[in-house]
Each structure stands twice: as C-alpha cells, then as structure tokens.
Rosetta silent file (secondary structure, phi, psi, omega in degrees, C-alpha in Angstrom):
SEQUENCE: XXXXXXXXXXXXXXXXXXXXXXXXXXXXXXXXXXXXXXXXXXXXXXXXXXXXXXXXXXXXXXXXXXXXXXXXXXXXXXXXXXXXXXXXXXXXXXXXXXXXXXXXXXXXXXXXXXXXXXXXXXXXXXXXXXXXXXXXXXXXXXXXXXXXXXXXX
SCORE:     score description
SCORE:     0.000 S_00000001
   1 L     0.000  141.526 -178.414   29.499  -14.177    3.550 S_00000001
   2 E  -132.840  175.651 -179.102   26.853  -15.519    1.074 S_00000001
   3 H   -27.190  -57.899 -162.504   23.049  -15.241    0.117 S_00000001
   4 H   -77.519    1.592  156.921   21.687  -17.377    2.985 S_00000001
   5 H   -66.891  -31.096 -175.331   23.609  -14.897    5.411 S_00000001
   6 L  -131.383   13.614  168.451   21.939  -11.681    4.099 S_00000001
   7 L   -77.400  156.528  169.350   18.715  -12.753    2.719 S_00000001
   8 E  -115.758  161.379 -154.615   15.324  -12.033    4.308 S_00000001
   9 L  -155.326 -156.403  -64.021   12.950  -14.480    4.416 S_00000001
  10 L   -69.756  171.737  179.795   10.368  -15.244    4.528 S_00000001
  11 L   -59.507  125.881  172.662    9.209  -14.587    0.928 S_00000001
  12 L   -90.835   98.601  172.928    6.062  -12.655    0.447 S_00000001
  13 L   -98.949 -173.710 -145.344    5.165  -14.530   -3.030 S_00000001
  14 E  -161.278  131.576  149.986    2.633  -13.906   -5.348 S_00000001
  15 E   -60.386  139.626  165.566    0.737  -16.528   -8.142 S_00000001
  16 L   -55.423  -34.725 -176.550    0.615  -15.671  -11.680 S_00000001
  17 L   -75.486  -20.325 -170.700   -3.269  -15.479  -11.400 S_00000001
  18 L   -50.752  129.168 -153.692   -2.780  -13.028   -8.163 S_00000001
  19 E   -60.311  141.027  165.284   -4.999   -9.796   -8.964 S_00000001
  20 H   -80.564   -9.436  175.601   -2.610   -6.733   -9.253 S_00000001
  21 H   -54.781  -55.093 -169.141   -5.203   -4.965   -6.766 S_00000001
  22 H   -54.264  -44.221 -170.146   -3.783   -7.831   -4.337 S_00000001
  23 H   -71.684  -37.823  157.184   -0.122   -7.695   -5.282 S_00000001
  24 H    -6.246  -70.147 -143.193   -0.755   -3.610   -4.687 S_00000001
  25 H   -83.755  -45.123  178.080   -2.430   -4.084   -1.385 S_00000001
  26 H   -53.251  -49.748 -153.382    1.044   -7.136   -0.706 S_00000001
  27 H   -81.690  -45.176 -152.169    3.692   -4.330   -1.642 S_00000001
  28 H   -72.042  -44.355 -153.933    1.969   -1.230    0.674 S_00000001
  29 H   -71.087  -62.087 -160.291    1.131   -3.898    3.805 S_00000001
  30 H   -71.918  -17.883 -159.703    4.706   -5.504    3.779 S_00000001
  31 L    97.597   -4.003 -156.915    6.580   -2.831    3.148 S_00000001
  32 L  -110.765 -167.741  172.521    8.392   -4.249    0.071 S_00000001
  33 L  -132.136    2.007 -169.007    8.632   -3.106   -3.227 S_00000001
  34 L  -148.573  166.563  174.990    8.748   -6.414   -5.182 S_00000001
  35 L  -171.996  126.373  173.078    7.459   -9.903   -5.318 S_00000001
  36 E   -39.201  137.281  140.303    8.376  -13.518   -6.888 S_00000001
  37 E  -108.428  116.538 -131.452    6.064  -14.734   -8.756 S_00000001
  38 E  -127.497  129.592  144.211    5.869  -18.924   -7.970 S_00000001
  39 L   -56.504  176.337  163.002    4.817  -21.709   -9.679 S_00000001
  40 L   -56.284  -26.713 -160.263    2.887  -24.308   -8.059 S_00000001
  41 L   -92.412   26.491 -159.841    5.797  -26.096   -7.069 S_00000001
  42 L    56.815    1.498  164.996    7.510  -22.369   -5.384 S_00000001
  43 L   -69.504  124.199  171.023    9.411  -21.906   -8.708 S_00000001
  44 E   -50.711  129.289  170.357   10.124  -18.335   -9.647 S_00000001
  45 E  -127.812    4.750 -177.304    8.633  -17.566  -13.101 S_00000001
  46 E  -175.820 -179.641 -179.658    8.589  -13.799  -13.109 S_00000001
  47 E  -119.912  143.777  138.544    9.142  -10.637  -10.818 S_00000001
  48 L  -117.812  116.270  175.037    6.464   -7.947   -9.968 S_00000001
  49 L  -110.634 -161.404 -172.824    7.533   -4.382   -8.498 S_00000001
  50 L   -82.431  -63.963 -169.744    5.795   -1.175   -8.122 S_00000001
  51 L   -19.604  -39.758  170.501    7.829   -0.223  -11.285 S_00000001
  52 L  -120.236   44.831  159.404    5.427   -2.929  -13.064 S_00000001
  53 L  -119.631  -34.163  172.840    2.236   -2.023  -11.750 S_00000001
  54 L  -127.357  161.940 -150.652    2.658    1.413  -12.472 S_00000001
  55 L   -90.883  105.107 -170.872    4.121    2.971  -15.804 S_00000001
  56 H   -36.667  -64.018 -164.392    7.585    4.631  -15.366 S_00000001
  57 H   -74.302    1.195  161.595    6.769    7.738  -17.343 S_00000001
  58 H   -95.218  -21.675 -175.772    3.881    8.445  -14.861 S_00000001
  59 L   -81.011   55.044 -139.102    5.989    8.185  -11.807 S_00000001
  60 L   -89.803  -28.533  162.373    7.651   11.671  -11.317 S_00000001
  61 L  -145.048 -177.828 -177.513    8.571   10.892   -7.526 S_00000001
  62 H   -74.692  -58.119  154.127    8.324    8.159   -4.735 S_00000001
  63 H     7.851  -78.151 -164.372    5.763   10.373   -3.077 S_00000001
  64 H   -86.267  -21.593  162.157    3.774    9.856   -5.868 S_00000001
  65 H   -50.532  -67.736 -159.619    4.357    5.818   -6.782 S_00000001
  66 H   -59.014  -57.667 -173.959    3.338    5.543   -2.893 S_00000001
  67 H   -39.464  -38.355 -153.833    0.015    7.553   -3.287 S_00000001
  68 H  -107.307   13.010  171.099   -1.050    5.654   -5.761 S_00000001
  69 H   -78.147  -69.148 -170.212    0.004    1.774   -4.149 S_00000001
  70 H   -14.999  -81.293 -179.518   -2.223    3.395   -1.430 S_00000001
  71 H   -68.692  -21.413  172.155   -5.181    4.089   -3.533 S_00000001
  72 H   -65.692  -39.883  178.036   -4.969    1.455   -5.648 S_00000001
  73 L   -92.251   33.354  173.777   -4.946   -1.536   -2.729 S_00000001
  74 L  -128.641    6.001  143.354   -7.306    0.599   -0.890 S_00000001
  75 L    81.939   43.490 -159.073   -9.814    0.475   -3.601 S_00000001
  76 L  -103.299 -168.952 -159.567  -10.446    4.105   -4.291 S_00000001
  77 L   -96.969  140.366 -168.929  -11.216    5.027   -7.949 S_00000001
  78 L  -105.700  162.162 -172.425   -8.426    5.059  -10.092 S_00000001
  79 L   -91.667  138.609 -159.646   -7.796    7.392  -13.242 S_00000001
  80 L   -53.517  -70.224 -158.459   -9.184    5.927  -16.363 S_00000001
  81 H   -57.120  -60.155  165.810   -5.832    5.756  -18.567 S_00000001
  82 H   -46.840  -25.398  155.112   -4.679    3.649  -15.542 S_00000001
  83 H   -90.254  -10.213  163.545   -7.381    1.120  -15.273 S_00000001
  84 H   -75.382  -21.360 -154.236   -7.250    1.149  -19.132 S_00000001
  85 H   -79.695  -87.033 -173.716   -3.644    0.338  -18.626 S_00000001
  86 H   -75.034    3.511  145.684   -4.180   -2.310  -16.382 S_00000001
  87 H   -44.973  -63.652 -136.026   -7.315   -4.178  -18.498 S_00000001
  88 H   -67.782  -23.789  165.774   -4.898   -4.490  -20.880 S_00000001
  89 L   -90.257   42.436  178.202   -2.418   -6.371  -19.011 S_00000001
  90 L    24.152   21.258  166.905   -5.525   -8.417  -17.824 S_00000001
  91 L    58.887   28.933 -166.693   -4.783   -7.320  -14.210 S_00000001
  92 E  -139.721  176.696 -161.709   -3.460  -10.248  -12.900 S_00000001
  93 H   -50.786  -29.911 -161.178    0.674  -11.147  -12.093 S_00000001
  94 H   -65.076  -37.656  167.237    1.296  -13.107  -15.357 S_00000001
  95 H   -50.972  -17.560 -177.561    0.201   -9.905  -17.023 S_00000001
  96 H  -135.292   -8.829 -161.076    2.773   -7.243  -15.604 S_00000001
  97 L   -87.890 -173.535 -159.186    5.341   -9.302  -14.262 S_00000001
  98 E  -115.427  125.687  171.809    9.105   -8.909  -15.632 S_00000001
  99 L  -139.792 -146.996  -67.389   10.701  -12.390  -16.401 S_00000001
 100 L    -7.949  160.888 -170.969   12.657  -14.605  -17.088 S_00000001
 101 L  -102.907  103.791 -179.765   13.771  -14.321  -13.177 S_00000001
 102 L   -77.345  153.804 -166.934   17.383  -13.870  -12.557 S_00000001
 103 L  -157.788  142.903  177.239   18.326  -16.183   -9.247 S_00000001
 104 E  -100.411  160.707  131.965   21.271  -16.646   -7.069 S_00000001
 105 E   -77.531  165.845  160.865   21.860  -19.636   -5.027 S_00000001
 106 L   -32.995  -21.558 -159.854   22.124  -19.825   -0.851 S_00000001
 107 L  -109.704  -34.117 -176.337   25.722  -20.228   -1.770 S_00000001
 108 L   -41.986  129.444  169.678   25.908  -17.248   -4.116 S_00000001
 109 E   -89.556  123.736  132.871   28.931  -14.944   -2.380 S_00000001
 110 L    61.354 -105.475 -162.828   28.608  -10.823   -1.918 S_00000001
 111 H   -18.930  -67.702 -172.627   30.837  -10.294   -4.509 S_00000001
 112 H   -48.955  -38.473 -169.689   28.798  -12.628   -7.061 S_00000001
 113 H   -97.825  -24.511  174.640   25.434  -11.126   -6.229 S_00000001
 114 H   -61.968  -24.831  159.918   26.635   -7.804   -6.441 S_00000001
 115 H   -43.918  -57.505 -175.872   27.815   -8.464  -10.157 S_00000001
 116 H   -71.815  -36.122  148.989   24.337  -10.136  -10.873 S_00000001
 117 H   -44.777  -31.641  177.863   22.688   -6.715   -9.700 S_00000001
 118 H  -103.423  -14.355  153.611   24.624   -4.362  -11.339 S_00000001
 119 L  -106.093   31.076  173.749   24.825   -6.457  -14.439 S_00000001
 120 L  -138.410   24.892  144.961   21.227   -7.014  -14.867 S_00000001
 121 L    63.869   28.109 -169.756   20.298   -3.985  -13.884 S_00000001
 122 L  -114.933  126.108  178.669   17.903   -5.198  -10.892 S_00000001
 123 L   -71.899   11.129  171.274   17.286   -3.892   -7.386 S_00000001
 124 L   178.924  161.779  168.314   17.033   -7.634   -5.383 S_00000001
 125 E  -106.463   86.586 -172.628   17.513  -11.127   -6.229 S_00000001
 126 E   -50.877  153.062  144.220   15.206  -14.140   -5.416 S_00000001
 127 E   -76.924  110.633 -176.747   17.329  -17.082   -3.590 S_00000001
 128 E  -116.469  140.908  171.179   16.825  -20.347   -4.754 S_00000001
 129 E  -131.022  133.543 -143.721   17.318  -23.615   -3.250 S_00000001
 130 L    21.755   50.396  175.958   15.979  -26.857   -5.743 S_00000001
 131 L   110.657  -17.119 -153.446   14.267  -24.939   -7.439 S_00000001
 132 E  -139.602  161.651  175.990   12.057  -22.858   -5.054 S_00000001
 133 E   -77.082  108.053  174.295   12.484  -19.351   -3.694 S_00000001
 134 E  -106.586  -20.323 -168.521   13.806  -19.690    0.342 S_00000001
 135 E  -168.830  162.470  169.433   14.987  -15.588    0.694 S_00000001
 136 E  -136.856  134.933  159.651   15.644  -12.524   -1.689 S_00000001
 137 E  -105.146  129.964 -167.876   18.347  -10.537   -1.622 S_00000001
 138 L   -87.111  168.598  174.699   18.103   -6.687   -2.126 S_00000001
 139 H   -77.534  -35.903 -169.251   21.240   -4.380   -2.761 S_00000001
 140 H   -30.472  -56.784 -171.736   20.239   -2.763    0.702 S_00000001
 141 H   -55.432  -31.214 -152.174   20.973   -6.259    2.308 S_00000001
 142 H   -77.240  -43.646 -151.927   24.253   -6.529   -0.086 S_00000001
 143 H   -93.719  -41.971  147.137   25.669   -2.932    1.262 S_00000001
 144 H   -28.907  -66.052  166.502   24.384   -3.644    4.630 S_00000001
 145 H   -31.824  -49.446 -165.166   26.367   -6.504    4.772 S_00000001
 146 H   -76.957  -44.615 -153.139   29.655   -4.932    3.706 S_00000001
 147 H   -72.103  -17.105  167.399   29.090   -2.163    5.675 S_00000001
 148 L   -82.963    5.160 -176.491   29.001   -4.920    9.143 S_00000001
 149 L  -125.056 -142.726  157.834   31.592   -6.599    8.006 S_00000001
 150 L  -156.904   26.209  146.964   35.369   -6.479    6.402 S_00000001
 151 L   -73.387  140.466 -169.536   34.125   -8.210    3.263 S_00000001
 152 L  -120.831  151.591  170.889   34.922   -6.702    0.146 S_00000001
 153 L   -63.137    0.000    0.000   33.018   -7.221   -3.578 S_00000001
C-alpha cells in the first residue's frame, strides 16, 4: 500500500499572501488542522497548522486551541498580546508558516511515510506528484491503513 492509496484529496491549499484570519476560518470550516502552502505553479513552499497560528505555550488544551480557531475566523475581538503576535508575523501564510516542506511521493510506501513522520517529527505529509501537491497524508490515514489491512511498517 502507498501514499496515493491512503491520501485524502482534495487539498485544501492556502497562498503565501492568504490572511491568517482566512487560513483560521479554512482549518475550523474543513475540519483539518493543517494546510500546504502553494506556489503559483501548486508547489508546496511551507506548512500552516493551528500549532502556527497560535503560540504553543498559550495552548493548555484542544478545547481551548478550538475556541480560539472559532473566534478568530469568526471575527470576534481577539486579546491584544495575540493580535500583537500576529502583526508581527504580518498576518498573512508566508509569515507563520513552518518550511522547508517535507513531501512524499504517490509512490511513497506505509513503511517509508511512517519513518518520514516520526523522523521529522510531523503530524501529515503533503503528496507530491511533479512538483505539485495531489493528497496529504496524516498519521491517522497511516494507522488507519494498517489497521484495514495486513501491512506492516
């Protein structure tokens, strides 16, 4: 079993100029917790999660991450040291996201992406095929997988 077996698709991406109100408002709507960020051409150049919108030592549960995706893409007034926060990372993706962008191929096996998760220390993977993002695989999908299957890492 490989990437293009257990990825989901399609990709909810994200611009470098995309607002972080927007990517906010992307992560609560979809459901996700992450998002490519794409060149023009659909090249990955960075990552954004909730983890880099809001600042890890503020985040004491999920509960409380989730409140504040909420209020933030729902446009309710935010606490100053957090909109000072996010001035300073000029509020837009190129500003918060986490790069270089680790990438599997379509081809990429279990075994292989489960390595590249646990030795880069990242909850999903974009999927690339020439270049461009086609699916991402999460460990959910990775464990999923195993657990429907008799493939072993």
């Amino acid at each position: 079993m490989n990437a293009r077996d257990v990825m989901s698709k399609p990709v909810v991406s994200v611009h470098p100029h995309t607002s972080t109100r927007e990517i906010a408002r992307l992560l609560v709507e979809k459901g996700i917790s992450a998002v490519p960020v794409v060149d023009g051409n659909g090249a990955p150049i960075g990552m954004v999660s909730e983890g880099d919108l809001i600042r890890p030592e503020r985040a004491a549960s999920a509960a409380w991450r989730q409140s504040w995706l909420e209020i933030f893409a729902e446009g309710e007034p935010l606490a100053p040291e957090l909109l000072a926060w996010l001035q300073s990372q000029n509020s837009r993706a190129r500003g918060v996201m986490s790069a270089p962008v680790i990438t599997v191929s379509e081809d990429a096996e279990l075994g292989e992406i489960a390595r590249v998760l646990v030795t880069h220390r990242i909850k999903r993977v974009p999927v690339v095929r020439d270049g461009r993002v086609t699916g991402i695989v999460a460990r959910d999908d990775v464990l999923r997988a195993l657990a429907l299957s008799k493939a072993e890492l």
